[in-house]
C-alpha positions as CSV (number, residue, x, y, z in Angstrom):
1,X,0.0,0.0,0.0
2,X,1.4,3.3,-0.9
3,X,0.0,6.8,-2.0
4,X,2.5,9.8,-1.8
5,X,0.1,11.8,-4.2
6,X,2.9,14.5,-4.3
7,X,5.4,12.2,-6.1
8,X,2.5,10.9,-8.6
9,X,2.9,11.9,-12.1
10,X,-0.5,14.2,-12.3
11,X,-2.5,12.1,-10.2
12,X,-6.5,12.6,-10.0
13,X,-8.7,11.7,-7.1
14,X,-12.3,10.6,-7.8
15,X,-15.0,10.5,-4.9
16,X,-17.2,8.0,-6.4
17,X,-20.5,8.5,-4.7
18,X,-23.1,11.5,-4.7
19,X,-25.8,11.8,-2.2
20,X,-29.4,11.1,-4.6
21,X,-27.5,7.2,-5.5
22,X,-30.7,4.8,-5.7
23,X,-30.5,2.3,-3.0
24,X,-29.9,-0.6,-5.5
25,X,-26.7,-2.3,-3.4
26,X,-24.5,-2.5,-6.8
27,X,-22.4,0.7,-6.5
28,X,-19.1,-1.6,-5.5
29,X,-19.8,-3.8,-8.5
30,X,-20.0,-0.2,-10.7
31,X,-16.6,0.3,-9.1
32,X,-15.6,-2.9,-9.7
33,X,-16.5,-2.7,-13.7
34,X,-15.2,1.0,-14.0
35,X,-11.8,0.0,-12.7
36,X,-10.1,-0.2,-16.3
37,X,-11.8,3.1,-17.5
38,X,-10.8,5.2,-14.4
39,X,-7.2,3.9,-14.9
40,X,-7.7,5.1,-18.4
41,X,-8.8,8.5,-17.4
42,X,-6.0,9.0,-15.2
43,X,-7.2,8.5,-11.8
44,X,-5.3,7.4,-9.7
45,X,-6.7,7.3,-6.8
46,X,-10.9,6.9,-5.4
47,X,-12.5,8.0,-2.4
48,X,-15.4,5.5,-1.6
49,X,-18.7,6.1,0.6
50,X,-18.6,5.2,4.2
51,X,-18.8,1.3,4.2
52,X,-19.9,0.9,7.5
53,X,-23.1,-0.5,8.6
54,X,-25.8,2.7,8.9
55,X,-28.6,3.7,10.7
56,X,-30.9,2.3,7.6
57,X,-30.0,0.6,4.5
58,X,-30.8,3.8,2.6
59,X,-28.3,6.0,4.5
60,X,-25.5,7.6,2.2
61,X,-23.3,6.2,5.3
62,X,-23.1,9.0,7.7
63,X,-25.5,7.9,10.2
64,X,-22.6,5.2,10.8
65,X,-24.2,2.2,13.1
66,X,-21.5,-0.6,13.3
67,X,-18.5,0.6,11.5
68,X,-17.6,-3.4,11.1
69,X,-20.2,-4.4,9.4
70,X,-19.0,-3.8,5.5
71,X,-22.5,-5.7,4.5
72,X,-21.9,-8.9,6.2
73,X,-24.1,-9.3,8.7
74,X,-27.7,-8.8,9.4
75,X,-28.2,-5.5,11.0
76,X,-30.9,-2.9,10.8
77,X,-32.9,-4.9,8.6
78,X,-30.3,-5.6,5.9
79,X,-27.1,-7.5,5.5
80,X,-25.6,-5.0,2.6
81,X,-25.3,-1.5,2.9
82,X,-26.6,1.0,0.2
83,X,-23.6,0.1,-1.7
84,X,-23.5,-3.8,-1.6
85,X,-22.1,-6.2,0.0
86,X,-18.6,-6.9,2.0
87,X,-17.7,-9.2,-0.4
88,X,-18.6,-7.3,-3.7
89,X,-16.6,-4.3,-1.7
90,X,-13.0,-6.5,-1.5
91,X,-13.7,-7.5,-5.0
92,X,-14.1,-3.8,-5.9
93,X,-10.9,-2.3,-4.0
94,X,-8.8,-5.9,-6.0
95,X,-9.8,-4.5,-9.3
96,X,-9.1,-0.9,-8.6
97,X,-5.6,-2.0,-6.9
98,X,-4.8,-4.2,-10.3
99,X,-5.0,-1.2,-12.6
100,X,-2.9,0.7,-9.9
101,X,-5.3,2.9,-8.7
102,X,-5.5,3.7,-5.0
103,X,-8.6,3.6,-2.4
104,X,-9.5,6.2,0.5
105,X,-12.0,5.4,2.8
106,X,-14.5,8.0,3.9
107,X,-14.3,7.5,7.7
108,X,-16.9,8.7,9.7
109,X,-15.7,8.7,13.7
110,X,-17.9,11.9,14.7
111,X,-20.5,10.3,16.1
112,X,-23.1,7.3,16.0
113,X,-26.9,6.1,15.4
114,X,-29.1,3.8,15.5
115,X,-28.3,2.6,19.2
116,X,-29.9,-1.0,20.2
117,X,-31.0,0.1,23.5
118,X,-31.8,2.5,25.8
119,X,-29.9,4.3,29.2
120,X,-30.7,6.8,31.7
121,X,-28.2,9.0,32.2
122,X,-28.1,13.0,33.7
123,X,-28.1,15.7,31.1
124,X,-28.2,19.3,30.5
125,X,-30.4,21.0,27.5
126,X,-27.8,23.5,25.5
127,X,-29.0,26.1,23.0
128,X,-28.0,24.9,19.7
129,X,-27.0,28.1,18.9
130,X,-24.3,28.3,21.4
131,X,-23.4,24.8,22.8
132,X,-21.8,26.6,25.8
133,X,-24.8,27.7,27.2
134,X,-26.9,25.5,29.1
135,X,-30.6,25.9,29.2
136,X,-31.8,23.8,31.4
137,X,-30.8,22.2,35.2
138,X,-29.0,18.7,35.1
139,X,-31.9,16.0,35.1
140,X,-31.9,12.4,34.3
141,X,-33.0,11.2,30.7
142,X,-33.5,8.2,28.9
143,X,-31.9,7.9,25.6
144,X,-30.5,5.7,22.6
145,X,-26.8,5.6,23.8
146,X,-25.9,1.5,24.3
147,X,-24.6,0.0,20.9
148,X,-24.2,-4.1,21.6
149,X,-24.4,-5.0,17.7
150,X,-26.2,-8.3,18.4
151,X,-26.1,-9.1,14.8
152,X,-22.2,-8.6,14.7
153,X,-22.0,-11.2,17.9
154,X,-18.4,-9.6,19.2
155,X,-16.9,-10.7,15.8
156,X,-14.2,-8.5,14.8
157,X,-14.5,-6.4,18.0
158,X,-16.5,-7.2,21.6
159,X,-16.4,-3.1,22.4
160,X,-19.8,-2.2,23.9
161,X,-20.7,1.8,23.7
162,X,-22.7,3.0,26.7
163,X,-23.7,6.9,27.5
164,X,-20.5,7.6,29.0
165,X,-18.5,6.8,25.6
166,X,-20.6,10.1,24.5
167,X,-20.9,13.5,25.1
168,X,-24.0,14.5,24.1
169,X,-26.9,13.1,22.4
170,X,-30.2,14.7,20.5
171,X,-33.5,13.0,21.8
172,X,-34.5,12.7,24.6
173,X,-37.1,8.9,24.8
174,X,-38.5,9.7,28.1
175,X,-39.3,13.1,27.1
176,X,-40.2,11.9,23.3
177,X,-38.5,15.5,22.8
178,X,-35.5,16.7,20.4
179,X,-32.5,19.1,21.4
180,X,-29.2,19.3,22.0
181,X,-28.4,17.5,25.2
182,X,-25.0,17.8,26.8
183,X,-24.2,14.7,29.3
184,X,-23.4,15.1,32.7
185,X,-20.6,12.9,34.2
186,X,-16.8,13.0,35.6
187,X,-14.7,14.6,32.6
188,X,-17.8,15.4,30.9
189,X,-17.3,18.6,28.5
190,X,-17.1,19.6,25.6
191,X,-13.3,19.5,23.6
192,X,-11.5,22.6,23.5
193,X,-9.8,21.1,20.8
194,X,-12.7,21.7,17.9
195,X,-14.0,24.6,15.4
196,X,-15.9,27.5,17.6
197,X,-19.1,27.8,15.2
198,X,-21.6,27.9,17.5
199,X,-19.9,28.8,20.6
200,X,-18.4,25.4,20.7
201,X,-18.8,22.8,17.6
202,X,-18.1,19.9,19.8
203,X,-21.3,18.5,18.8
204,X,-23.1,17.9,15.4
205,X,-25.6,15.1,15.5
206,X,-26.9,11.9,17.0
207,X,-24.7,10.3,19.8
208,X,-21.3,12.7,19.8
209,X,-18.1,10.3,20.6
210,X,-16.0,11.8,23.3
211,X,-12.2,11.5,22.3
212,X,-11.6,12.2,25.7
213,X,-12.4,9.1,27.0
214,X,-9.2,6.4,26.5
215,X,-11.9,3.5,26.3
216,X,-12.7,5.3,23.0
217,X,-9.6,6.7,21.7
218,X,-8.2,3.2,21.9
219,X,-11.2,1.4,20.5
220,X,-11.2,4.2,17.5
221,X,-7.6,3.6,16.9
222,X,-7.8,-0.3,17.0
223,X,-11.0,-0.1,14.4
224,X,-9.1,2.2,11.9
225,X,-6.1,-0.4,11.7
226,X,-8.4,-3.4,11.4
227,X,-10.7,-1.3,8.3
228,X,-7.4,-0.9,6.4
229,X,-5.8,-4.4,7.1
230,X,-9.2,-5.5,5.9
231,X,-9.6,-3.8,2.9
232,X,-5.9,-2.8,2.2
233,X,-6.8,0.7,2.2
234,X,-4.3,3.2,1.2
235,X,-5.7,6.1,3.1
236,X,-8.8,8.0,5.0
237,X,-11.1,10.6,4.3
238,X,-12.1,11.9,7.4
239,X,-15.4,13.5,7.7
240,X,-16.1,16.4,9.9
241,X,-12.8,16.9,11.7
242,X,-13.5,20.6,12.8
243,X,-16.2,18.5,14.6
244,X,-13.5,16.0,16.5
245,X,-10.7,16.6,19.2
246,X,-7.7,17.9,17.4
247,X,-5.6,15.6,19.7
248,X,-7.0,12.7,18.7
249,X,-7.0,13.6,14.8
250,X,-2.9,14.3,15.2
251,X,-2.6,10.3,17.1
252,X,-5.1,8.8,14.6
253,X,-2.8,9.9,11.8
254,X,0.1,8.9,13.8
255,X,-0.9,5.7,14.8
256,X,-1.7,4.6,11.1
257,X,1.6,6.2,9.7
258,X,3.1,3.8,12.4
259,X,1.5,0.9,11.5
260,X,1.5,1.1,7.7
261,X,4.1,3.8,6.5
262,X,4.6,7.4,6.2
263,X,3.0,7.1,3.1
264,X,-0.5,6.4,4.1
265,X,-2.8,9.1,3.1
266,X,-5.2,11.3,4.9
267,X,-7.0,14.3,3.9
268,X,-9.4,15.6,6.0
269,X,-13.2,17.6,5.8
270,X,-12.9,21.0,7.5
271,X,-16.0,22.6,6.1
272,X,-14.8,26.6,6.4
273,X,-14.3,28.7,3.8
274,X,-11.9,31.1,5.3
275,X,-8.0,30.7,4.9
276,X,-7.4,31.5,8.2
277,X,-9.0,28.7,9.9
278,X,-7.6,26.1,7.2
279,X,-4.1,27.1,7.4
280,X,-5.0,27.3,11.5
281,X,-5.9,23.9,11.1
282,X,-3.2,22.4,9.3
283,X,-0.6,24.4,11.8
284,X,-2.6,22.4,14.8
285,X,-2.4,19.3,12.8
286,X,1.4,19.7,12.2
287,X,0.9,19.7,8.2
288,X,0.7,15.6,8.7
289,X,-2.8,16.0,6.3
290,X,-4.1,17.5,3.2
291,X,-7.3,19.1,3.3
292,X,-10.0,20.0,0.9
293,X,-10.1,23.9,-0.8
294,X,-13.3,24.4,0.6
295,X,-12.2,28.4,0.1
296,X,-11.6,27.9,-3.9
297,X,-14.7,25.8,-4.4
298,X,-16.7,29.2,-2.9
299,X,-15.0,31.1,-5.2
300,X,-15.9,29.0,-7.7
301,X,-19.4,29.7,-7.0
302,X,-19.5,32.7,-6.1
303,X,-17.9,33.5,-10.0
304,X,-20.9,31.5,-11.6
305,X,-23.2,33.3,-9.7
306,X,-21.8,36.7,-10.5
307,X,-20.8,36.2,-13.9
308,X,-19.0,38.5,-15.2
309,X,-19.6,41.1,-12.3
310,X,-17.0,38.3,-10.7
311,X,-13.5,40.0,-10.9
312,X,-11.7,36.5,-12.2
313,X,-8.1,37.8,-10.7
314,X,-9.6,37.2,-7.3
315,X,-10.2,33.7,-8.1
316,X,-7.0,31.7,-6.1
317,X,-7.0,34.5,-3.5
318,X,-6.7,33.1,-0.1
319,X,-7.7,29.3,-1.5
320,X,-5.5,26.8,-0.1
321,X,-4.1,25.7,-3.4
322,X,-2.2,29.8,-2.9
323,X,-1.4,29.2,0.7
324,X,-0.6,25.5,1.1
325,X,-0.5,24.4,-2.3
326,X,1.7,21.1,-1.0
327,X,-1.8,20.1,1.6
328,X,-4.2,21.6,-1.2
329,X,-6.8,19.0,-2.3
330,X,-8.7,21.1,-5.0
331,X,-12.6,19.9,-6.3
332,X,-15.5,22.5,-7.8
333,X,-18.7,20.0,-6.1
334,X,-19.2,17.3,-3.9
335,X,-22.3,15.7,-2.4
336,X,-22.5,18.5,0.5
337,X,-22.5,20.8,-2.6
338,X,-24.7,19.7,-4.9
339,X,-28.3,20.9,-5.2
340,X,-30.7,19.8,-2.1
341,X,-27.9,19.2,0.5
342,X,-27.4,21.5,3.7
343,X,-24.2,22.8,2.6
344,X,-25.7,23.5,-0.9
345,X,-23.1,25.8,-2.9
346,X,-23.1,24.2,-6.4
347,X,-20.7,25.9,-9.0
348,X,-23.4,26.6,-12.1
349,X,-23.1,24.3,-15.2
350,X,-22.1,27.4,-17.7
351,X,-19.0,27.4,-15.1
352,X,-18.2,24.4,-14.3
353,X,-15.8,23.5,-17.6
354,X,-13.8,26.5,-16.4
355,X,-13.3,25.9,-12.5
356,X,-12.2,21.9,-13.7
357,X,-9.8,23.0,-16.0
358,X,-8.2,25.1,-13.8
359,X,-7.9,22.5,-10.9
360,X,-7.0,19.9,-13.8
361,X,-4.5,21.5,-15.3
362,X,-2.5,24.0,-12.9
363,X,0.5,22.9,-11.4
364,X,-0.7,23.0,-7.9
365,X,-3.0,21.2,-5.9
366,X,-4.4,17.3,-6.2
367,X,-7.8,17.9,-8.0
368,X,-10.7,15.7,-7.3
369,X,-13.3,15.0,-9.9
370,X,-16.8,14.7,-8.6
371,X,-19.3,11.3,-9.2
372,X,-22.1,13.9,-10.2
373,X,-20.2,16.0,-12.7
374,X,-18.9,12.7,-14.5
375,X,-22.0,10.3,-13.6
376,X,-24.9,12.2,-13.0
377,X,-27.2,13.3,-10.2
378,X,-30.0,11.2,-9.1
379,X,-30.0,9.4,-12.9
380,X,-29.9,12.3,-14.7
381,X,-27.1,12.4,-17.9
382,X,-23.8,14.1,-17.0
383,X,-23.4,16.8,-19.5
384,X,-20.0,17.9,-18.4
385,X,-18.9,14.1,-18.8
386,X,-17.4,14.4,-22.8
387,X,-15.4,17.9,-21.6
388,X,-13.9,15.8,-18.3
389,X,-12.6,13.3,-20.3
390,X,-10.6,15.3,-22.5
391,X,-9.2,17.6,-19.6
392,X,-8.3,14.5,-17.8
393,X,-6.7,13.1,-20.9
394,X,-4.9,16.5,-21.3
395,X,-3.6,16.2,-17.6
396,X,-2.2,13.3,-17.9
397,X,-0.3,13.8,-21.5
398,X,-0.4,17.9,-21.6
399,X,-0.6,18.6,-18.2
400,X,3.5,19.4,-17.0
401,X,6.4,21.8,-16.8
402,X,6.4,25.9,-14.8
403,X,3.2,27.0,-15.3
404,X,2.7,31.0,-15.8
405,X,-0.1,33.1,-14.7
406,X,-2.0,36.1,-16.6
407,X,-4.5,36.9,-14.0
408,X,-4.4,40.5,-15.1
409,X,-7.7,40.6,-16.3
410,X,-10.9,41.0,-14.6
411,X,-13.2,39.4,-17.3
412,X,-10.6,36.9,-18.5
413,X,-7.5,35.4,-17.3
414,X,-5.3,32.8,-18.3
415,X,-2.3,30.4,-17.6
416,X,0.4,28.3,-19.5
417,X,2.3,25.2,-18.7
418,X,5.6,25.0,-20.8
419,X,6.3,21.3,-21.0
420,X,8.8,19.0,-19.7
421,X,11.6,17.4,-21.9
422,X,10.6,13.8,-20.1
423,X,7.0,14.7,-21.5
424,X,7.7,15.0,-25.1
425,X,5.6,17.9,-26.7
426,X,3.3,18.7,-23.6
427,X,2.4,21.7,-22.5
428,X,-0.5,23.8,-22.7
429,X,-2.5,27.3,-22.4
430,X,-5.6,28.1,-21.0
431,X,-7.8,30.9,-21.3
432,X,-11.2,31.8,-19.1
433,X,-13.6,34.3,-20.1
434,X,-17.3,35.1,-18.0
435,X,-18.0,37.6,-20.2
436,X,-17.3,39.0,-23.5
437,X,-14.9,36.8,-26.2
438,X,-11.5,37.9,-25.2
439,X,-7.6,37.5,-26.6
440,X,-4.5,37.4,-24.4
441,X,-0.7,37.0,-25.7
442,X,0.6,34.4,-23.7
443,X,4.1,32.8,-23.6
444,X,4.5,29.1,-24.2
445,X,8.1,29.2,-25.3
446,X,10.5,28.7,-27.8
447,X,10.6,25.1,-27.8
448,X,7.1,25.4,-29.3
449,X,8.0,28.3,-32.0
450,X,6.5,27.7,-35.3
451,X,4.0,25.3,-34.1
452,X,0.3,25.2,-34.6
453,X,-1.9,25.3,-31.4
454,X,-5.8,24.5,-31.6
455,X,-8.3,24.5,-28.7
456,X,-9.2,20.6,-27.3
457,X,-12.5,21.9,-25.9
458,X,-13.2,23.0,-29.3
459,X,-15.0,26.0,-28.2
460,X,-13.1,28.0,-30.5
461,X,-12.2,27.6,-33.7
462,X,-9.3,29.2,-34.7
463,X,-5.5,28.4,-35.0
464,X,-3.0,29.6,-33.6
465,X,0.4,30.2,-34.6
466,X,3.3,30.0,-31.9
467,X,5.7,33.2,-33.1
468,X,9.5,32.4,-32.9
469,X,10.0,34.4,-29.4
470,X,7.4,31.3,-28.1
471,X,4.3,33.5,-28.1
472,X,0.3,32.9,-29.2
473,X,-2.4,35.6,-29.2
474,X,-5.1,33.1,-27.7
475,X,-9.0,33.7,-28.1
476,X,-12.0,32.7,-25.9
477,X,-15.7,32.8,-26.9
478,X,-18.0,35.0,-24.6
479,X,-18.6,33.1,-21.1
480,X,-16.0,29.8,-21.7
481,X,-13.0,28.2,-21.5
482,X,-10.5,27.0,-24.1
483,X,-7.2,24.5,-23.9
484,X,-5.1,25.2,-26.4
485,X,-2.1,22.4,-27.1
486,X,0.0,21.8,-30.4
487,X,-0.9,18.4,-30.4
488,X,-4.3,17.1,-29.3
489,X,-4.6,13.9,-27.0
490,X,-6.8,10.8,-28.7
């Protein structure tokens, strides 16, 4: 198992799931049969759904139940997940793993549902507004907190939850009432050690997992090196980390690195848009994890939105791919994103050609492709799915050498990459207009003088003819993007 996506040659990530996925059970024998044709693509790498038993079978995963039950045993009313089957899911990460692509795990260790049985335990009602202050006096409620997995039998792992494994819970059964219910115990708080949203973002939903009790931190730790001896994972999504004890992030990481290499990979969910807070983050982290450009995918919509009242110069400021380019995991949509979801912010179709080549084909950053933008939503067609395939197929034959900005331009900027010797005759230039057609002089480089460059999008027509000093006068239609290359990829 390795990943160092840094060392890759122009690796892609795909997260191969979005939210509005029929519950049919065959999305790991999709992955299974698309094996070959990501390889093709490029990718290198996929980021698969939670795997873990859920709170129902039609659960996208986060409600995680029994995170060691992959579909095997009969829980909840069904013995596969949403996805399929345990089996179908080994079979699934073997193909991917023959055509050397690598697997990441969504891991989901925020919290739990779906408890088998009741306890009465002492709580305190918090306004969800601000989790620090309490509402009500401490009284004694009954709710879903003990997790035994009866189905599961001990296999794997005999850890029972109980209340005190949690710090706070949402429903109260005695009461047949909802809130936000902080528990009441010895060493009971809220961590320090998470995002402030909210006064403290401690807690999210269902039953929160305290990471400051060692029963749990060593119970976490022992599940997360049995998931990736099991399925010979190569690295972890984590999900809502502002969410989860900073501390126990930084010995999660460290405790995987021990076991399976330096080179396992982690990149984490830390849903903020402002720079400050990633790159505070990443400084509390130590820099041991890449993160998502949540700030760049905001300005991504915020340009389609706009149009071309968007000044497009502003476009990488402050996004992590500037700042931390190295830790930078760059996407335009996920399935928080996309339409419907509580974190909706989708980048508009006219857009989205633009805001993928630019994470496709800039030197910085490793650029994940989302399952809706190349699959569909909910069974619609994909109608960015012809344009993806020829910028992935540029990245990975096009895609190489400095690259040089002309951001000077607030309805149109552009960039070049100038090749590499090892990559005969790459190197591109790209040009992005949201408003009227535009033409920018651009310097490719001598190497290239006297050659003829034509657009791979195809969105315009002409031809252009590198001058002997290495320069093209490069045009882009009204509102689109063009790649320009002197030869085009098959």
């Amino acid at each position: 198992m390795s990943d160092d996506h840094a060392n890759m040659k122009n690796g892609v990530m795909i997260q191969f799931f979005e939210w509005e996925l029929p519950n049919t059970g065959d999305l790991w024998k999709k992955l299974e049969a698309e094996a070959g044709h990501l390889a093709g693509l490029g990718i290198s790498a996929v980021w698969i759904p939670p795997a873990g038993k859920a709170q129902m079978q039609d659960d996208v995963g986060y409600a995680s139940y029994d995170l060691y039950d992959l579909g095997e045993f009969d829980q909840k009313g069904t013995v596969r997940t949403k996805y399929g089957t345990r089996a179908e899911l080994l079979r699934a990460i073997e193909s991917l793993h023959s055509h050397g692509i690598s697997v990441y795990l969504d891991a989901v260790m925020n919290h739990k549902a779906g408890a088998d049985e009741k306890e009465r335990f002492r709580v305190r009602e918090v306004d969800e507004n601000n989790r620090d202050e309490e509402i009500s006096d401490t009284y004694e409620m009954e709710g879903w907190t003990r997790f035994t997995f009866p189905g599961r039998g001990g296999k794997y792992s005999d850890f029972t939850w109980h209340w005190y494994h949690f710090t706070g819970t949402d429903y109260d059964a005695g009461r047949d009432d909802s809130g936000i219910y902080k528990i009441q115990g010895e060493g009971k708080e809220w961590s320090n050690n998470v995002d402030d949203e909210n006064g403290n973002y401690d807690y999210l939903m269902c039953a929160n997992i305290d990471y400051h009790h060692p029963e749990v931190v060593e119970e976490m730790k022992r599940w997360g090196i049995w998931v990736v001896r099991e399925l010979q994972l190569d690295g972890f999504r984590l999900d809502a980390i502002k969410h989860i004890n900073t501390d126990f992030i930084r010995d999660f990481i460290c405790t995987m690195r021990a076991t399976f290499g330096e080179q396992f990979y982690f990149v984490g969910e830390y849903w903020k848009d402002a720079p400050d807070d990633l790159s505070a983050y990443l400084a509390a982290e130590d820099y041991a994890m890449d993160l998502f450009d949540v700030t760049l995918h905001y300005h991504f919509a915020e340009a389609s939105e706009q149009g071309a009242e968007y000044d497009l110069r502003q476009l990488l400021d402050g996004a992590l791919v500037s700042t931390h380019p190295a830790l930078a995991v760059t996407f335009v949509d996920n399935h928080d994103s996309q339409p419907g979801q509580s974190l909706e912010s989708t980048v508009r179709d006219w857009f989205k050609p633009a805001a993928y080549a630019l994470i496709l084909l800039m030197e910085k950053g490793y650029p994940c492709v989302f399952y809706g933008d190349y699959y569909g939503i909910g069974g619609k067609e994909a109608i960015h799915r012809h344009t993806l395939d020829i910028l992935l197929k540029l990245r990975s034959t096009m895609a190489y050498g400095p690259q040089d900005n002309y951001f000077d331009s607030p309805g149109c900027v552009g960039f070049v990459r100038r090749g590499t010797a090892e990559h005969p005759n790459s190197g591109l230039a790209v040009l992005i207009s949201n408003g009227e057609e535009a033409a920018k002089q651009m310097h490719v480089g001598t190497e290239h003088a006297g050659q003829i460059w034509k657009d791979a999008l195809q969105t315009c027509p002409d031809e252009i003819t590198i001058d002997e000093e290495g320069n093209g006068l490069f045009r882009v239609p009204a509102g689109k993007v063009a790649v320009y290359t002197g030869i085009l990829p098959c």
